[in-house]
C-alpha positions as CSV (number, residue, x, y, z in Angstrom):
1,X,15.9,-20.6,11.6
2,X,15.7,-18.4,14.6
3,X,20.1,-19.4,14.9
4,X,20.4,-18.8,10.8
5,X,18.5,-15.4,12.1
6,X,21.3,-14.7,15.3
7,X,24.2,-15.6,13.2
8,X,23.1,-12.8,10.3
9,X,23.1,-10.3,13.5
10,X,26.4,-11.1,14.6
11,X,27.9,-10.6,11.1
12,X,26.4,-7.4,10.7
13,X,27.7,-6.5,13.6
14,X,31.4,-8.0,12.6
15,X,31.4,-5.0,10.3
16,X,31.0,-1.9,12.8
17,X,34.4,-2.1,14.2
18,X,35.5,-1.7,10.2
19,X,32.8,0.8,9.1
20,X,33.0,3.0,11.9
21,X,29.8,2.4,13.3
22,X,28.1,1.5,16.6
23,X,24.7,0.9,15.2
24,X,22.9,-0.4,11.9
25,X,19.3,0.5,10.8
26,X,17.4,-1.4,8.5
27,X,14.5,-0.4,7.0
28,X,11.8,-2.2,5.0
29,X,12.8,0.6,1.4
30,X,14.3,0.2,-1.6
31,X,16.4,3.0,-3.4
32,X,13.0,4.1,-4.6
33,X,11.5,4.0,-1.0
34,X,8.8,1.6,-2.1
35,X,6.5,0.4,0.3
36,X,6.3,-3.0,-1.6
37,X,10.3,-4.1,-2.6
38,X,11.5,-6.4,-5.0
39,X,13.4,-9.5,-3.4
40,X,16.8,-8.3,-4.1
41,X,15.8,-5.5,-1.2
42,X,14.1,-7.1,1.0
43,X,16.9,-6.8,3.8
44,X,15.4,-6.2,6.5
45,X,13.5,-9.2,6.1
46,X,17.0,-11.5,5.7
47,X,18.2,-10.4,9.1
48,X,15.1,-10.4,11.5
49,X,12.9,-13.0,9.5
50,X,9.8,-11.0,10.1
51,X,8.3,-10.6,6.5
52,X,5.3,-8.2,6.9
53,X,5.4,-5.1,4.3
54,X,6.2,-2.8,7.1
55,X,9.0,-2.8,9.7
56,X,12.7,-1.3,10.7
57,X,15.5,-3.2,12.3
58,X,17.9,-1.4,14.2
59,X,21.2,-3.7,15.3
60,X,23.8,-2.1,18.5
61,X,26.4,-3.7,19.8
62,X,24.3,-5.8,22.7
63,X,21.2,-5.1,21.1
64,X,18.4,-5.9,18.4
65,X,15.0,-4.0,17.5
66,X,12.1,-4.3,15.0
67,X,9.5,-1.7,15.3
68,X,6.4,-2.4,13.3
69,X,3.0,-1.3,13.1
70,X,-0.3,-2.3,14.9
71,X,-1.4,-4.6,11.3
72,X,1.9,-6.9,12.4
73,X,2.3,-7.2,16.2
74,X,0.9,-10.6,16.3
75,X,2.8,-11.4,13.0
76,X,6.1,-9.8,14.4
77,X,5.8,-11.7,17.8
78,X,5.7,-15.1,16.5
79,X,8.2,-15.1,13.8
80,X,10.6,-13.0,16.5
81,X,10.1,-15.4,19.1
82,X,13.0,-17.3,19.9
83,X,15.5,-14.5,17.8
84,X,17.7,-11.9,19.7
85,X,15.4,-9.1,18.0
86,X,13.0,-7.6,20.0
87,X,9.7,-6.3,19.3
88,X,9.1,-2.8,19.6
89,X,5.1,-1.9,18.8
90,X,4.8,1.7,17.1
91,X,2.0,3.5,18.3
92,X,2.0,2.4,21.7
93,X,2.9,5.0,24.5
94,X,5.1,2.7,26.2
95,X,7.0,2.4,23.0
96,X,10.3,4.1,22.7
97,X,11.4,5.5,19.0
98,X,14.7,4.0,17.3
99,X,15.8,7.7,18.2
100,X,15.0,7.5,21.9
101,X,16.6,3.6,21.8
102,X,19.6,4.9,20.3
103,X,20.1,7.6,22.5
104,X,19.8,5.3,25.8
105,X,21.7,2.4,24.6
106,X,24.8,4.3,22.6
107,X,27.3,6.2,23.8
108,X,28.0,9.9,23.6
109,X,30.1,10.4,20.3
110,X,28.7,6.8,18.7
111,X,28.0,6.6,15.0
112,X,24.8,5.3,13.3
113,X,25.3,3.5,10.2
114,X,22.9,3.5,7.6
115,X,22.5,2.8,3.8
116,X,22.0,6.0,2.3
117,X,19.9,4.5,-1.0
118,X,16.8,3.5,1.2
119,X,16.9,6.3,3.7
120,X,15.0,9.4,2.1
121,X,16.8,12.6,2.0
122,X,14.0,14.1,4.2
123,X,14.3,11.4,6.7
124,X,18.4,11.4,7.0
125,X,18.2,15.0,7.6
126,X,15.2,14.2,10.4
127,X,17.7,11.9,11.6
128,X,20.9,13.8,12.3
129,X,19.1,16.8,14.1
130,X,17.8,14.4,16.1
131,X,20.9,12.3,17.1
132,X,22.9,15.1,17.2
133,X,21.1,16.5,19.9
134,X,21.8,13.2,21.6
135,X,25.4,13.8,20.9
136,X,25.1,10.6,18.1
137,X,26.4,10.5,14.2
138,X,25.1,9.6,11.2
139,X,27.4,7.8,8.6
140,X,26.4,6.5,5.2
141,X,28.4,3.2,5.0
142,X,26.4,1.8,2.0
143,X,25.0,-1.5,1.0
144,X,26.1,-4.0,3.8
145,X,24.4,-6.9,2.3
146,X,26.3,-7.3,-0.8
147,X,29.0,-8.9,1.5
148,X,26.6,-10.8,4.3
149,X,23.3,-12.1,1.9
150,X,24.7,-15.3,0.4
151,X,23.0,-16.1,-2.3
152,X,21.4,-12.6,-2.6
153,X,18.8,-12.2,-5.5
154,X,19.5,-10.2,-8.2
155,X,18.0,-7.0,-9.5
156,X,14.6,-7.9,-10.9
157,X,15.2,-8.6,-14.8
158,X,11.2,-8.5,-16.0
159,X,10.8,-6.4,-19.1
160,X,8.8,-3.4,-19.1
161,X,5.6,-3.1,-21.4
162,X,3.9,-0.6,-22.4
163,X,0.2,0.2,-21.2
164,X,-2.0,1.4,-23.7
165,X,-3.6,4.8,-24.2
166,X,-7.1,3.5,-24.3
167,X,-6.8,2.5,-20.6
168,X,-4.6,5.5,-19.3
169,X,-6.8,7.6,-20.9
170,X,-4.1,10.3,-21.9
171,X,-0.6,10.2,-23.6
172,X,2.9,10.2,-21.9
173,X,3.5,13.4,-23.8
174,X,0.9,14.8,-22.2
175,X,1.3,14.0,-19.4
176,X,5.1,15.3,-19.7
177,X,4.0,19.0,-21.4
178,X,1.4,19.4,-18.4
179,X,4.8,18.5,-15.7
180,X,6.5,20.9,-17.5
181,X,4.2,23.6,-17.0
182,X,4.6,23.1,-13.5
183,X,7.9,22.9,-13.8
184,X,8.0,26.1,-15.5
185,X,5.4,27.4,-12.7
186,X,7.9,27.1,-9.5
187,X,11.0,28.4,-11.4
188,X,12.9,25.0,-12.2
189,X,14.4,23.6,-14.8
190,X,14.4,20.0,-14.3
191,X,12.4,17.2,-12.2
192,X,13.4,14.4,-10.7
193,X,11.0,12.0,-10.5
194,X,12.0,8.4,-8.4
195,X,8.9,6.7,-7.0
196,X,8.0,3.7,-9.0
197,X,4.3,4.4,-9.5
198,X,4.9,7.9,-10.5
199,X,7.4,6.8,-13.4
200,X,4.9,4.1,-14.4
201,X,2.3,6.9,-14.5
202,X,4.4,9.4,-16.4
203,X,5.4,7.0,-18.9
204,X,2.5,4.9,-19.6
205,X,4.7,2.1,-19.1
206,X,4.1,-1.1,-16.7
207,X,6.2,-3.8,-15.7
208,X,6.5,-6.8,-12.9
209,X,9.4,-5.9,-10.9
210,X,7.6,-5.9,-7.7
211,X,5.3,-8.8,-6.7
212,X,1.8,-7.5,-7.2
213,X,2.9,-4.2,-8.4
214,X,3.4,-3.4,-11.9
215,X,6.1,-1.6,-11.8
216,X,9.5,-1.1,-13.5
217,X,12.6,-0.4,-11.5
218,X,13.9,3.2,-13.1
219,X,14.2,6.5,-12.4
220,X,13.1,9.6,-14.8
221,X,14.4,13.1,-15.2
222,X,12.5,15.7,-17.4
223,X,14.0,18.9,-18.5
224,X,12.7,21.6,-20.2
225,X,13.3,20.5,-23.3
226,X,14.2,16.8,-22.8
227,X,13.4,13.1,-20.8
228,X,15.8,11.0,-19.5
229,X,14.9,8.0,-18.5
230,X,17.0,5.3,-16.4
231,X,16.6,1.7,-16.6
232,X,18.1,-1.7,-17.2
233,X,18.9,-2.2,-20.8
234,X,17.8,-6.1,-20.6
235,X,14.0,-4.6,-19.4
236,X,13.6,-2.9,-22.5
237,X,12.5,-4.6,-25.4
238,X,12.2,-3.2,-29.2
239,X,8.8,-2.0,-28.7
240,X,9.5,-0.2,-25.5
241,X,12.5,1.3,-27.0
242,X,10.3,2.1,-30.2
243,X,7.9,4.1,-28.1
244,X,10.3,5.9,-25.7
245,X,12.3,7.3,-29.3
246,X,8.6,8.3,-30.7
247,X,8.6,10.2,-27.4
248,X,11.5,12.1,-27.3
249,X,12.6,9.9,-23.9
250,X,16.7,9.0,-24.0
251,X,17.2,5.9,-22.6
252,X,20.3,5.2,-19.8
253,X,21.7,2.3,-18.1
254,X,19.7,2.2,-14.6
255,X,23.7,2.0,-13.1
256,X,24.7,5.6,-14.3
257,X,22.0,7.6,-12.9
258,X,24.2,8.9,-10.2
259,X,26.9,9.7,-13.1
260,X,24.6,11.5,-14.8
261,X,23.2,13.4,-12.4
262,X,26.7,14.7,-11.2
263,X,27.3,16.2,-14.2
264,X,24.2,18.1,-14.3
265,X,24.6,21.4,-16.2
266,X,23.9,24.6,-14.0
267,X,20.3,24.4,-13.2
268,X,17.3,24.2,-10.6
269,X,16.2,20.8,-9.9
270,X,13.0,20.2,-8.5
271,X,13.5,16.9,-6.6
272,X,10.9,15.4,-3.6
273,X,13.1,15.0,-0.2
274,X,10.7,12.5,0.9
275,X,10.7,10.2,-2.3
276,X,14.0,11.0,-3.4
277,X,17.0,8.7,-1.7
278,X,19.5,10.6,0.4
279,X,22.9,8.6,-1.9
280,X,21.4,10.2,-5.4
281,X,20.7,13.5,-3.5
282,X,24.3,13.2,-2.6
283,X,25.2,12.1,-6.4
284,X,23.7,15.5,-7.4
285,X,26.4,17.9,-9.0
286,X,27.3,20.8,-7.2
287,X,26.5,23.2,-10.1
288,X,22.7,22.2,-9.6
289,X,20.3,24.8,-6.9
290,X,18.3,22.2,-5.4
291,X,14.4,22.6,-5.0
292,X,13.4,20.2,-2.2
293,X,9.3,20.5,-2.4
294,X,6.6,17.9,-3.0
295,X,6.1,16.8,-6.5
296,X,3.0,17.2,-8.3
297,X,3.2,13.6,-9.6
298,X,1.6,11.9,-7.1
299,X,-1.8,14.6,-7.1
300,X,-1.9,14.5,-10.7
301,X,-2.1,10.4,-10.7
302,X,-4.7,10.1,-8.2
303,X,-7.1,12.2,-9.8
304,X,-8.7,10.2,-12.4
305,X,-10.0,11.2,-15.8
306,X,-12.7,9.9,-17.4
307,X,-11.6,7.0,-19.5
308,X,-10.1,6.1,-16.0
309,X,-13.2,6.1,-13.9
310,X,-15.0,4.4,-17.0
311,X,-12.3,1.4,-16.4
312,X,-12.4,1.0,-12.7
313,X,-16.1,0.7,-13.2
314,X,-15.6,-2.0,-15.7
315,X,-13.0,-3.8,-13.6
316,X,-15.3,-3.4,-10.5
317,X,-18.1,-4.9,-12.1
318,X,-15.9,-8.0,-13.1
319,X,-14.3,-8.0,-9.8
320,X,-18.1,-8.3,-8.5
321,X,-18.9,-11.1,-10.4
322,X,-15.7,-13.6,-9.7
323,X,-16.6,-12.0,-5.8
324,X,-20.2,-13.3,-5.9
325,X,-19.4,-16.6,-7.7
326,X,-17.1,-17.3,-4.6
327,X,-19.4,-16.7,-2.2
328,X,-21.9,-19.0,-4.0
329,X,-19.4,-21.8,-4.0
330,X,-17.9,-20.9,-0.4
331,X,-21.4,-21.1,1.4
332,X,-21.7,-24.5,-0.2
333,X,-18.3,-26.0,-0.2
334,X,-17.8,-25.2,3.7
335,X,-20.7,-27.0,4.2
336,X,-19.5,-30.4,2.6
337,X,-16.1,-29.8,4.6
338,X,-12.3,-30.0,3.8
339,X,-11.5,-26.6,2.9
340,X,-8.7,-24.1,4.6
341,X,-7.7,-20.7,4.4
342,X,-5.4,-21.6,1.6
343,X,-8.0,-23.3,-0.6
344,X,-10.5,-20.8,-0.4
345,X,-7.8,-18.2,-1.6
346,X,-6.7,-20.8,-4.4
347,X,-10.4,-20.4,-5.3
348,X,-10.8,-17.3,-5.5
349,X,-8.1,-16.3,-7.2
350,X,-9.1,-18.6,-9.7
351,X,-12.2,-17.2,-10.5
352,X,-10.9,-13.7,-10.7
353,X,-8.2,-15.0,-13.4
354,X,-11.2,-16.4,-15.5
355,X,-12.0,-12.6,-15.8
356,X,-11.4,-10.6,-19.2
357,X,-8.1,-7.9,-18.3
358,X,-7.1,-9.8,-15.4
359,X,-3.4,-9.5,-14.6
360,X,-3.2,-10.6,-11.1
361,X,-3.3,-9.9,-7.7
362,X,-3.2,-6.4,-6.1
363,X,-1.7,-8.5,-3.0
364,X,-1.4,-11.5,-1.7
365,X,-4.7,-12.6,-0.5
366,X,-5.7,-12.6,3.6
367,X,-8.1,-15.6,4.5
368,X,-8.0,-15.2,8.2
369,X,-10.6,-17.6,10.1
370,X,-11.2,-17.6,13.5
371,X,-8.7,-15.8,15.4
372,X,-6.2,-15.4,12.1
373,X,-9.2,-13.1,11.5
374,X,-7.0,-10.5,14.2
375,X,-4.0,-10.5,12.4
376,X,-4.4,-7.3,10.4
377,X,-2.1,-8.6,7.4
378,X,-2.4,-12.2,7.7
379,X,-0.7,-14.5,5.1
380,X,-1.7,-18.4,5.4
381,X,0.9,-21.0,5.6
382,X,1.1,-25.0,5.3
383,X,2.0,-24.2,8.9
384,X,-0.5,-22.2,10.0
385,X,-3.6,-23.1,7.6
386,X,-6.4,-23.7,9.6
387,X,-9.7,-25.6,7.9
388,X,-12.7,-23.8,7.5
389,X,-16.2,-24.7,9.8
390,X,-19.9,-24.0,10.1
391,X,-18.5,-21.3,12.5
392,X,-17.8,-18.2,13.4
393,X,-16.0,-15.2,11.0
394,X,-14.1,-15.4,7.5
395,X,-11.9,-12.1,7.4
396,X,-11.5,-12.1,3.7
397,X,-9.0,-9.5,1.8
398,X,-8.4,-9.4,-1.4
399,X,-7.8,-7.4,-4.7
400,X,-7.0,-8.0,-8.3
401,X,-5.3,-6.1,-11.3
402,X,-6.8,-5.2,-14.3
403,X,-5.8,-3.6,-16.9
404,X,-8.2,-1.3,-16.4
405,X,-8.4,-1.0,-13.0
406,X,-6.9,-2.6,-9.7
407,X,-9.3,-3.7,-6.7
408,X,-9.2,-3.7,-3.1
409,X,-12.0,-5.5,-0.8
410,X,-12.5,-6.6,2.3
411,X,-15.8,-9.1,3.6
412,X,-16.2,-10.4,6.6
413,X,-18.2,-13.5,6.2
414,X,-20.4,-15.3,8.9
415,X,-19.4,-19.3,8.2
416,X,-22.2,-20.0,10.6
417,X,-23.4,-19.1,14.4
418,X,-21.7,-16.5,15.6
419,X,-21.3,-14.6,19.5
420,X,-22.8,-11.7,20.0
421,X,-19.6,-10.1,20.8
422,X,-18.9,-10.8,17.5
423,X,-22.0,-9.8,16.1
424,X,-21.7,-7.0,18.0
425,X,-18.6,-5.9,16.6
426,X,-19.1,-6.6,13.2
427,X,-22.4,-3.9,13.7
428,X,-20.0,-1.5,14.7
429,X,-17.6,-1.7,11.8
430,X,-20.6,-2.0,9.4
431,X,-22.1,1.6,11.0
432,X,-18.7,3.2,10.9
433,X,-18.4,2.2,7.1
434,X,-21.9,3.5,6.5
435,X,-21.4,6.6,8.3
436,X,-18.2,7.4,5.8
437,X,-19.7,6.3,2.7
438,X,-22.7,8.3,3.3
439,X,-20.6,11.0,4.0
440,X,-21.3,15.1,2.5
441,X,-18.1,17.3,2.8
442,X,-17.1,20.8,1.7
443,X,-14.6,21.0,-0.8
444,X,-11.3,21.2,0.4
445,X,-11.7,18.7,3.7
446,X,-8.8,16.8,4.6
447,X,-9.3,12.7,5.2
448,X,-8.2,13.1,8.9
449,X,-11.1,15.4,9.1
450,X,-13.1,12.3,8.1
451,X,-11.3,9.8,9.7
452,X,-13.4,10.1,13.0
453,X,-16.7,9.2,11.2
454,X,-15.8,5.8,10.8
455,X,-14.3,5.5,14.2
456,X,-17.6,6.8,16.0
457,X,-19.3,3.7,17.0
458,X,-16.3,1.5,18.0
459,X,-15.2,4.8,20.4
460,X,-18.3,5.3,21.7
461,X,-17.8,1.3,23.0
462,X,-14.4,2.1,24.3
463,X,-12.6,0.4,20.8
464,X,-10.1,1.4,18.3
465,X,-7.9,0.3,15.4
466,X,-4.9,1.3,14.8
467,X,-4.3,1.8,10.8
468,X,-5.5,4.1,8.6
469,X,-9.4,4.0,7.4
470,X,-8.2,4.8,3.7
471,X,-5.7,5.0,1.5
472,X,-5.3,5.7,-2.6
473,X,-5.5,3.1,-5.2
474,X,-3.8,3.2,-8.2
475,X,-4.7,2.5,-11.7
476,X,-3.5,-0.8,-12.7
477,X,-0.6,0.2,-10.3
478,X,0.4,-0.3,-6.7
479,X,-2.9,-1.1,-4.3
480,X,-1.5,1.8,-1.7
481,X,-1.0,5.0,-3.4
482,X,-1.4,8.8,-2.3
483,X,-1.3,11.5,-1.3
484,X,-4.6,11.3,0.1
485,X,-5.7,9.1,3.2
486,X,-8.5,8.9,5.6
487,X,-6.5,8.1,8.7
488,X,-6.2,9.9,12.1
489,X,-2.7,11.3,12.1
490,X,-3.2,14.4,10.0
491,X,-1.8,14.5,5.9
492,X,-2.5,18.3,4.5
493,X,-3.7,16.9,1.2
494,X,-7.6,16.9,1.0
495,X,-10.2,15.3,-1.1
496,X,-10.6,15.9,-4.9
497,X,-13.0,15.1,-7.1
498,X,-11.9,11.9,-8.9
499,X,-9.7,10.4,-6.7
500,X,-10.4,7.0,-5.4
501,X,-10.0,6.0,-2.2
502,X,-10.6,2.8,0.6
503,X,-13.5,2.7,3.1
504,X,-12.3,0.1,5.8
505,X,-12.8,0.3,9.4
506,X,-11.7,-2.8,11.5
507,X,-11.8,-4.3,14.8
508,X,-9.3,-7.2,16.1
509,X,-9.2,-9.0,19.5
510,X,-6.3,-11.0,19.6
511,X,-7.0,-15.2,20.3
512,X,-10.8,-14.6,19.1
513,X,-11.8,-12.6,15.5
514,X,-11.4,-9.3,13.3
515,X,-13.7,-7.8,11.9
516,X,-13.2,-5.5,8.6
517,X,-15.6,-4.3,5.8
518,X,-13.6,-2.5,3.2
519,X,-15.2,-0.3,0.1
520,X,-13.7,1.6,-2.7
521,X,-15.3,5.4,-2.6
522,X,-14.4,7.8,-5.8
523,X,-14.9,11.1,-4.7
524,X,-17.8,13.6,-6.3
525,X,-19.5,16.7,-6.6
526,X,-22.4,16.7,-4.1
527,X,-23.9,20.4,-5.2
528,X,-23.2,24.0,-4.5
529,X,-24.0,25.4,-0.8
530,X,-22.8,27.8,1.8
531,X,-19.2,28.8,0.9
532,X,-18.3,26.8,-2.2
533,X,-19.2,23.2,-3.5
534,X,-19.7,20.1,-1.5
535,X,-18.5,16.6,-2.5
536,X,-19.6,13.5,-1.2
537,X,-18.1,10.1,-2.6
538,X,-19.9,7.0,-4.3
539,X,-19.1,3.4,-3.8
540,X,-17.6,1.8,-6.7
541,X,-16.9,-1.9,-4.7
542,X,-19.9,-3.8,-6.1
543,X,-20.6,-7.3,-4.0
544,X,-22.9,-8.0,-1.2
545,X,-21.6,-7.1,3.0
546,X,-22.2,-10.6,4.7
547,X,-26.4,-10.1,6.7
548,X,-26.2,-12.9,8.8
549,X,-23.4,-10.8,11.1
550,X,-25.6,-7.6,11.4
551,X,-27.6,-6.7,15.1
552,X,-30.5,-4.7,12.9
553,X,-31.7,-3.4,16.5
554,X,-28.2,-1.4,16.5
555,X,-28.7,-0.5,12.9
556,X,-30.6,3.4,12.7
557,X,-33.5,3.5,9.8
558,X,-31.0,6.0,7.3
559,X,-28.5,3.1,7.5
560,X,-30.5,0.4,6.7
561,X,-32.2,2.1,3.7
562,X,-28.0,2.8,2.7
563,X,-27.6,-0.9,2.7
564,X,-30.6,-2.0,0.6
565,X,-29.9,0.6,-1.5
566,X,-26.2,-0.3,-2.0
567,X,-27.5,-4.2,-2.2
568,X,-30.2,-3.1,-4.9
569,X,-26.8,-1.6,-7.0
570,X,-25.2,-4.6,-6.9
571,X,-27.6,-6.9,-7.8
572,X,-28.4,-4.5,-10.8
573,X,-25.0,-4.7,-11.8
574,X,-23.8,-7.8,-11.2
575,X,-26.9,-10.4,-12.0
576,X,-26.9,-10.0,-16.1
577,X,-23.5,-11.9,-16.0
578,X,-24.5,-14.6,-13.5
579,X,-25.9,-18.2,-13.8
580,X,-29.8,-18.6,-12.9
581,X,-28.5,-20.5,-9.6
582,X,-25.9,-17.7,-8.8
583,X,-28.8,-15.2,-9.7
584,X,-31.2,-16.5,-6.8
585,X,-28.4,-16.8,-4.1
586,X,-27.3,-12.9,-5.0
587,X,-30.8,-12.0,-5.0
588,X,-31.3,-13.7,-1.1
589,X,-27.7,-11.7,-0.4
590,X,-28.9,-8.6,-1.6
591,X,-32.6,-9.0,0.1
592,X,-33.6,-6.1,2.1
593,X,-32.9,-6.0,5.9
């Protein structure tokens, strides 16, 4: 493979001489600038081999690069080794950025090449001030791969469906008139809207076009007085097409949304530079006054109503239930022997599909034991499966979709005896989550403002992690969502009330564990006090955090009586719908510490 993976270089490179290039980046996008692509995108995966969901390939002359986050640099190195690609790890000092690689391995006057429909507009124009400064170019040569991927999959082909009111909790139309009012608000006349989720939002329409996300490969442009929506005439079927006519919403081919949009009328079109591709931008027709600003999309999605929150609660406590009858039947079957990272997944996914409004995964499932337990985004392979034993730390990931609601949550569970380094560091992540989920905040605090709550206790033992503490979830949509996030590097969006967001500090030592406990919080009002309201957020996640890991001499008295009290919630909620056997073992899980 690691040849196969050389050879796909080399012809990439066979084309620079003919395109006019002297480089080639490759990032992980699609036209939409998803973070999760369909397989008929997933390029940059075809040339390097490295499939984790984040990563950029950049391809000189004499040279080959994949940068990638902290969650993938064990993940990158092995599946790089033996390649021509090197790794590059982002976030590390020593690191250089693809612009500061460029710039000391091209020459002055070079050209890099890029595919302008998964760059975003904002990024391309990033870009060329940057490597023009550096005396580089930037050239949009297109789609390279529709010459070098043999065998190429084809667009995605699911049909769309659409996703009933009762779950959304509020009509496409309304959701349209109260876009238009924004619309209206900053002076535009039109809105381009090209993120997947967002569409799916707007529309009230749902789909399968991306593994684990339901969404529907389109894009969607709403006027003052009309909808226009964009998408491949095989994905709709008669009741789709029925509701989209009730609606007012004029269907397109998916193909001519960069002929329409260059024969736009005269008008102000509101369009994101940082969702929105740099090749449609460059469709746009020169009679339009483009309005490059953040749309409200995204902010209006992530605060849910109340038939929203009413369904994630629903789906929660289901969630809880197929949770707690795995860890019944884990404790048990790893006992008797013969089970592996795989199998347990294989379990637990069966369980959750038992469930009423299941629809699937959120994403593919990480079982890491033992030292897979450090690799932030593991994925088990016959290859790499390693059996389970009375020993040491499960690093369990996992989420499902309902219809009314999708789930996200991490458990670290203790198979048996454990270190004290580990039991150590599995106090620490359990004090950081605490110390966020007990957190009270004014209104208007940002999640970077937060971030440092969670990160207290590993800091204070000289330990970090490197991704984010929380990120959105949708609703029955993609398991990362924004605009808000509870990471370090600063986002200018802050918390509102009924948006729903992760809880999941971490710990990984490469060759030994990871450690992660991960929580869904919804955000809500806390009371009125100095200067304005206070919000403070409530757990929705409902299944017991793993005892047998915990140093209670590390634990303060305020964070114990949080942990009892969060077990005594989920045994309220969760024990009507269990077996008596099930019953007893959640009531010794949920036991006070």
């Amino acid at each position: 493979m690691k040849q196969e993976i050389n050879q796909r270089i080399d012809a990439l490179r066979c084309l620079f001489d003919a395109t006019g290039i002297d480089a080639f980046i490759v990032p992980s996008t699609d036209p939409h600038l998803s973070e999760y692509v369909a397989p008929h995108w997933m390029a940059r995966e075809w040339i390097s081999g490295f499939n984790g969901s984040a990563g950029t390939v950049v391809v000189t002359r004499n040279e080959a690069g994949l940068w990638t986050d902290s969650r993938y640099f064990l993940q990158a190195f092995q599946q790089l080794e033996g390649s021509c690609i090197q790794l590059y790890k982002e976030g590390l000092a020593e690191t250089p950025s693809i612009i500061r690689f460029l710039a000391s391995h091209l020459p002055a006057n070079s050209t890099v090449g890029i595919d302008g429909a998964v760059f975003a507009v904002k990024e391309v124009a990033q870009m060329k001030e940057e490597l023009t400064i550096c005396q580089l170019s930037v050239k949009d040569i297109g789609d390279p791969f529709n010459a070098l991927w043999e065998n190429r999959p084809p667009m995605p082909e699911a049909p769309a469906v659409v996703y009933d009111e009762a779950y959304a909790g509020e009509s496409c139309q309304q959701k349209i008139a109260r876009l238009r009012e924004k619309i209206q608000a900053e002076g535009a006349q039109a809105l381009l809207v090209c993120a997947l989720d967002e569409i799916a939002w707007v529309l009230n329409l749902r789909g399968n076009d991306v593994h684990c996300n339901p969404v529907v490969v389109s894009y969607l442009l709403i006027t003052e007085q009309e909808v226009h929506y964009f998408i491949q005439p095989a994905k709709v079927t008669e009741e789709v097409s029925a509701y989209l006519r009730k609606n007012g919403i004029t269907l397109h081919p998916y193909e001519e949304t960069a002929d329409y949009l260059q024969q736009l009328p005269p008008c102000t079109l509101w369009m994101d530079p940082a969702k929105t591709n740099y090749a449609v931008r460059a469709s746009l027709s020169s009679a339009c006054e483009v309005m490059e600003k953040a749309l409200p999309v995204a902010l209006m999605k992530a605060i849910r109503n109340e038939q929203e929150i009413a369904g994630i609660r629903t789906a929660m406590q289901r969630d809880g239930v197929a949770l707690v009858r795995f860890l019944y039947w884990l404790e048990k079957a790893v006992a008797r022997g013969g089970e592996t990272e795989m199998s347990v997944s294989q379990k637990l996914h069966d369980l959750r599909a038992a469930q009423p409004l299941y629809r699937g995964e959120s994403f593919d499932t990480i079982a890491g034991y033992g030292e897979h337990g450090a690799i932030v985004h593991y994925e088990a392979t016959p290859e790499t499966d390693l059996p389970l034993h009375n020993s040491g730390f499960l690093l369990l990931d996992s989420g499902a979709q309902y219809l009314n609601g999708t789930t996200d949550i991490t458990r670290t569970i203790a198979l048996g005896a454990l270190t004290e380094e580990e039991k150590t560091d599995y106090t620490l992540i359990l004090k950081g989550h605490i110390a966020l989920a007990t957190a009270v905040f004014p209104e208007g605090t940002r999640g970077a403002q937060l971030d440092v709550l969670a990160r207290m206790p590993l800091w204070q033992h000289y330990m970090n992690y490197l991704h984010g503490t929380g990120h959105g979830v949708g609703h029955f949509l993609n398991v990362h969502e924004g605009p808000q996030s509870i990471r370090m590097n600063e986002n200018p969006v802050p918390l509102h009330i009924g948006m729903v967001t992760s809880n999941e500090p971490g710990v990984y030592k490469a060759g030994s564990h990871g450690v992660r406990t991960e929580n869904l919080l919804l955000t809500v009002p806390a009371g009125e006090g100095m200067f304005g309201r206070y919000l403070r957020f409530e757990t929705l996640t409902l299944c017991p955090i793993c005892k047998k890991g915990i140093r209670r001499e590390m634990l303060t008295q305020a964070e114990m009586d949080w942990l009892n009290s969060y077990h005594h919630t989920v045994y309220e909620q969760l024990a009507p719908d269990l077996t008596d056997d099930e019953r007893e073992w959640l009531a010794d899980a949920c036991a006070p510490v």
